[in-house]
Backbone bond lengths (Angstrom), bond angles and torsions (degrees), N, CA, C in turn:
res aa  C-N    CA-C-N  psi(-1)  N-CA   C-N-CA  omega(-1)  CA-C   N-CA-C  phi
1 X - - - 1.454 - - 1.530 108.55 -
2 X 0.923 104.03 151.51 2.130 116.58 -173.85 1.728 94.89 -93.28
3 X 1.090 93.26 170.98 0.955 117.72 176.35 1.878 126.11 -105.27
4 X 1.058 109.42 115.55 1.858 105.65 -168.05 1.634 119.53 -64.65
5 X 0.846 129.84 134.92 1.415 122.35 151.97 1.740 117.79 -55.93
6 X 1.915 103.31 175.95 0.937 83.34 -164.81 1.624 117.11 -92.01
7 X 1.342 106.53 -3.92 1.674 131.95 158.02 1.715 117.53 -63.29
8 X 1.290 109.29 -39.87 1.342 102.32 -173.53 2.079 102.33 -85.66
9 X 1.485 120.14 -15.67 0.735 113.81 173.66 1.703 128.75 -100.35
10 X 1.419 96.52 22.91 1.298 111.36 164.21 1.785 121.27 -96.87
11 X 1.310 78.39 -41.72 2.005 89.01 172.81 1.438 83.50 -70.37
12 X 1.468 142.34 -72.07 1.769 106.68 -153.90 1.349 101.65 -52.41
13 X 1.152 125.87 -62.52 1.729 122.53 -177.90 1.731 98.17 -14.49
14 X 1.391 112.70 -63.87 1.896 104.92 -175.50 1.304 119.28 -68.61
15 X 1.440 125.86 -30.40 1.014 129.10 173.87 1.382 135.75 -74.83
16 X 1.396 117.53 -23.39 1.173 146.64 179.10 2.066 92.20 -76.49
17 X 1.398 111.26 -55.95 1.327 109.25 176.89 1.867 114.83 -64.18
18 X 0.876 114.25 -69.99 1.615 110.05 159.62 1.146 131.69 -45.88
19 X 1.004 110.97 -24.35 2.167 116.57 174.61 1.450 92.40 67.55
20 X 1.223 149.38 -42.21 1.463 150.64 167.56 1.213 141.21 -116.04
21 X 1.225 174.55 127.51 1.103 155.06 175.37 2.096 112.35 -149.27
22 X 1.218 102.73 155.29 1.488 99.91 161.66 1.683 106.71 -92.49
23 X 1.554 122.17 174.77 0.937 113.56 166.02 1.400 139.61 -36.03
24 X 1.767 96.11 -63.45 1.667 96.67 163.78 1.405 127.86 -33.17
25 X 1.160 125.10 -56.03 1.649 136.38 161.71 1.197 128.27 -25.63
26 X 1.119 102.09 -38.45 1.725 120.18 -178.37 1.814 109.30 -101.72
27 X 0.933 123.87 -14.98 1.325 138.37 153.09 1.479 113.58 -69.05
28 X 1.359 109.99 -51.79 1.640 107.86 -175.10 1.767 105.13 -81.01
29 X 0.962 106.04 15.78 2.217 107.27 -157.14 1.548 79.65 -99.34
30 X 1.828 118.15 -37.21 1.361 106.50 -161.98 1.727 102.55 -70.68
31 X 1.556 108.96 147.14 1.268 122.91 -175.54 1.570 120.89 -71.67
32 X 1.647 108.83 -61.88 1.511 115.86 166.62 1.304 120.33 -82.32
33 X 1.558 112.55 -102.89 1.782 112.45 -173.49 1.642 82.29 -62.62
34 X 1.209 112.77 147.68 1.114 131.12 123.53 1.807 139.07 -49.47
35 X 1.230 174.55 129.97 1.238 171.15 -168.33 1.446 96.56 -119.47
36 X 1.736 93.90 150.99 1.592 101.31 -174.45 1.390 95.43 -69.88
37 X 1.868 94.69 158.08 1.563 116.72 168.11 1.665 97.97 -50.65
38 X 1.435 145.75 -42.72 1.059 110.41 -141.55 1.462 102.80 -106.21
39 X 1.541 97.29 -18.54 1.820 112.32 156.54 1.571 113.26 -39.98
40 X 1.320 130.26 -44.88 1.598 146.63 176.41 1.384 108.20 -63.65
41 X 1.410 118.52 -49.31 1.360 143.46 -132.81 2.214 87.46 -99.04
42 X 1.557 100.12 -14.82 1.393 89.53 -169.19 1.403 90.08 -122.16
43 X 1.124 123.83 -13.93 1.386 103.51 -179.49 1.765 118.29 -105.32
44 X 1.878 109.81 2.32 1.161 96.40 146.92 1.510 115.85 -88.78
45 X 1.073 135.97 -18.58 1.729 116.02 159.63 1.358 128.11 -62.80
46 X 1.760 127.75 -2.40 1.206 127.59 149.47 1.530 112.21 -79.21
47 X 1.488 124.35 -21.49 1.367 107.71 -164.88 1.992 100.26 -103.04
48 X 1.570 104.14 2.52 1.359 115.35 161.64 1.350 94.73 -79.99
49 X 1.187 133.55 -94.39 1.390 137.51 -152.51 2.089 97.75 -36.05
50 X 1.045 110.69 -35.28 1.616 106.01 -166.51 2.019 102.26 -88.28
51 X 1.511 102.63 -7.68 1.776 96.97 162.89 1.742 106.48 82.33
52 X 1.717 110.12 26.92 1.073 135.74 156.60 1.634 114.62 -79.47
53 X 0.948 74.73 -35.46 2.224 77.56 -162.19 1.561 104.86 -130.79
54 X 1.227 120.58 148.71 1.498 118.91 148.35 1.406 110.06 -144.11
55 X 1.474 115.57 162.47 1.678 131.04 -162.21 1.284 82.56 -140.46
56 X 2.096 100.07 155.55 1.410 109.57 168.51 1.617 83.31 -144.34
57 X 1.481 113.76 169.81 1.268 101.63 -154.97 1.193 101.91 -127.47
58 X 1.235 133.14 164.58 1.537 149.87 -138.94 1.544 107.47 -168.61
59 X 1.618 108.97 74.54 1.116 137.47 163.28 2.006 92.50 76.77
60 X 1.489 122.04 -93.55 1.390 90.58 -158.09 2.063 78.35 -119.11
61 X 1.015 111.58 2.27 1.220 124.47 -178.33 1.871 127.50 -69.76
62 X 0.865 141.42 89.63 1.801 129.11 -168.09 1.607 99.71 -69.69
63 X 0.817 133.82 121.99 1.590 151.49 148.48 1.591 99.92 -63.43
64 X 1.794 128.87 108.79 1.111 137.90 174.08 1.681 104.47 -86.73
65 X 1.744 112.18 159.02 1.343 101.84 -177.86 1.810 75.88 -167.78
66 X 1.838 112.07 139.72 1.560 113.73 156.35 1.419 121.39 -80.11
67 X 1.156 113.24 133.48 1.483 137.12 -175.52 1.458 102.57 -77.09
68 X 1.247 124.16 -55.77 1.346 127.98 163.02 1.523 138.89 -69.67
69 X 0.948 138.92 132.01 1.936 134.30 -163.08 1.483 88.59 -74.62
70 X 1.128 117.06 144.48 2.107 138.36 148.59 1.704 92.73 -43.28
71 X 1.249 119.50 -38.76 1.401 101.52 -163.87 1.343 115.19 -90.14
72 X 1.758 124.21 -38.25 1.603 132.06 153.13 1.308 108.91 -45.40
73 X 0.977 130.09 -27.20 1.736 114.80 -173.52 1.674 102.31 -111.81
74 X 0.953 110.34 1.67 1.717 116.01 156.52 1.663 106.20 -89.20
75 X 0.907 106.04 -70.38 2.006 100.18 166.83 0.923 103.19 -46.94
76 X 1.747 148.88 -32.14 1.061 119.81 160.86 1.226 140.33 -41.36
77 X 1.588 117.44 -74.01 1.221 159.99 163.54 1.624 108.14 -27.64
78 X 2.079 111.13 -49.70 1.456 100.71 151.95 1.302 144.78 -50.71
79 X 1.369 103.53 -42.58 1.440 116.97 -160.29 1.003 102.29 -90.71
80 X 2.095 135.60 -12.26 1.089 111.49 136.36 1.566 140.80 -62.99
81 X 1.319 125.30 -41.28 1.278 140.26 -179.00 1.434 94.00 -70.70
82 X 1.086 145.29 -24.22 1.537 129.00 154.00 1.163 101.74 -46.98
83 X 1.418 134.62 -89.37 1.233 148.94 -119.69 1.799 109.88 -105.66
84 X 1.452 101.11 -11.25 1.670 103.77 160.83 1.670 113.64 -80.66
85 X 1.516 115.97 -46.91 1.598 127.26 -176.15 1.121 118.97 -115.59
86 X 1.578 119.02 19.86 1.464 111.10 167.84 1.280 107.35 -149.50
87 X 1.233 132.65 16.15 1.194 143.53 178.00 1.563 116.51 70.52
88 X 0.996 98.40 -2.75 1.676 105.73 174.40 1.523 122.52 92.52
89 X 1.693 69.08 39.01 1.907 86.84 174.44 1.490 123.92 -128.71
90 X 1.129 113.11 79.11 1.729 123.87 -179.24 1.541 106.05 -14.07
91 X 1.265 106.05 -58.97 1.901 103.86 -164.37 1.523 97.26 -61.33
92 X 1.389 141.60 -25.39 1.199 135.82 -160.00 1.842 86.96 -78.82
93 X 1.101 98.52 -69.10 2.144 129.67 170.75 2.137 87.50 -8.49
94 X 1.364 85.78 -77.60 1.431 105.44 -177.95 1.416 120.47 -32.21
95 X 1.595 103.79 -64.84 1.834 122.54 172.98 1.645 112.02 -45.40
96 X 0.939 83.31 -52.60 1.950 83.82 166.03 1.088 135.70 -46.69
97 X 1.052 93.91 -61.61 1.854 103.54 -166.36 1.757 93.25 -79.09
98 X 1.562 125.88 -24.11 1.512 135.94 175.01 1.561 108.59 -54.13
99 X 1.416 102.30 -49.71 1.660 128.08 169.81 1.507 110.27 -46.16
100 X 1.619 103.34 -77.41 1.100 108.98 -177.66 1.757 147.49 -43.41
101 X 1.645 94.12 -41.69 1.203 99.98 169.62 1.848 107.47 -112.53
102 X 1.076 99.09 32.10 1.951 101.47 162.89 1.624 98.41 41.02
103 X 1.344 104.45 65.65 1.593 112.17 175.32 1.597 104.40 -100.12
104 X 1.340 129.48 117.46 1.271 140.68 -172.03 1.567 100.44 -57.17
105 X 1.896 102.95 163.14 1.514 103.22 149.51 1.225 129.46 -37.61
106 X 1.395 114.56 -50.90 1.330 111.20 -166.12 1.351 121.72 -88.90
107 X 1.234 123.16 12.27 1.012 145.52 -152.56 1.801 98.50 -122.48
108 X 1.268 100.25 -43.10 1.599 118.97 169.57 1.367 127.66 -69.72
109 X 1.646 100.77 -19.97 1.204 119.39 179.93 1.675 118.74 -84.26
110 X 1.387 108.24 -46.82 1.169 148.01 142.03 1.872 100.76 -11.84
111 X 1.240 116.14 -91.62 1.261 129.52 149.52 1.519 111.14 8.93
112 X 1.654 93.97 -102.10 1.461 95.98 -177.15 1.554 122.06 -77.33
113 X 0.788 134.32 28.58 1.625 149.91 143.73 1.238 109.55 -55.83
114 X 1.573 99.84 -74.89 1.618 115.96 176.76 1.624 122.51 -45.49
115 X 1.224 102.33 -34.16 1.935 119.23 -160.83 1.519 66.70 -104.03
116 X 1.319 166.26 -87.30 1.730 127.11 -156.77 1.499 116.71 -49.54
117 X 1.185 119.82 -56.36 1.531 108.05 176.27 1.637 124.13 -49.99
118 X 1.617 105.50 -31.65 1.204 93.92 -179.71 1.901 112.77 -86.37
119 X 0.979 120.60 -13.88 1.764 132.42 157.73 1.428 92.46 -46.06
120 X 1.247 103.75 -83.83 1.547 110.53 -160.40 1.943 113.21 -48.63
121 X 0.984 92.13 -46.17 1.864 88.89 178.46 1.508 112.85 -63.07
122 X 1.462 121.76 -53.31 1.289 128.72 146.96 1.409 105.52 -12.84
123 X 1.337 119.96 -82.04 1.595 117.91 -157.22 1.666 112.99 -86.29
124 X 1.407 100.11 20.45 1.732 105.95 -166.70 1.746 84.25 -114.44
125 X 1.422 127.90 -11.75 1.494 136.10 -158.63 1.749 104.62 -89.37
């Protein structure tokens, strides 16, 4: 899997929420500036050509749709940033960001509570 820019990973952000859209759609999804239609209009045909997106078309219209899940390209995106700055060790991954934002024991505890239930429902699915 490639890696997104930070433009092309704003349209999945909309697209991923809409499950479909035409261009316009994805123009109106953005919150502040807006970007031109054809600014949109070109950078989902880069994130087609890269096997992010595909459209089928509806008279002169492309119907957009992600090829990839929000959640595979989040396991992506981890399992790089594991394995570029932590050697590819979650608990280290973990210690950090534990560090960083001065997240208590119980707070840590909290944590993995949550990450068992969500294992277990996962593997109960």
């Amino acid at each position: 899997m490639k890696q997104l820019t930070k433009a092309e990973e704003q349209i999945m952000q909309i697209l991923w929420k809409l499950r479909e859209a035409i261009v316009k759609d994805v123009v109106e999804g953005f919150e502040d500036s807006k970007p031109a239609y054809t600014t949109v209009a070109t950078v989902l045909k880069v994130l087609e050509k890269k096997g992010f997106v595909s459209h089928r078309s509806i008279g002169n219209t492309h119907l957009f749709s992600p090829t990839i899940s929000k959640k595979d390209y989040a396991r992506y995106q981890i399992s790089t940033l594991v394995k570029n700055y932590f050697n590819g060790s979650f608990p280290r991954m973990a210690t950090f960001f534990a560090k960083e934002n001065n997240i208590s024991i119980k707070e840590l505890e909290e944590m993995l509570k949550q990450s068992e239930k969500e294992i277990k429902k996962e593997k109960e699915s």
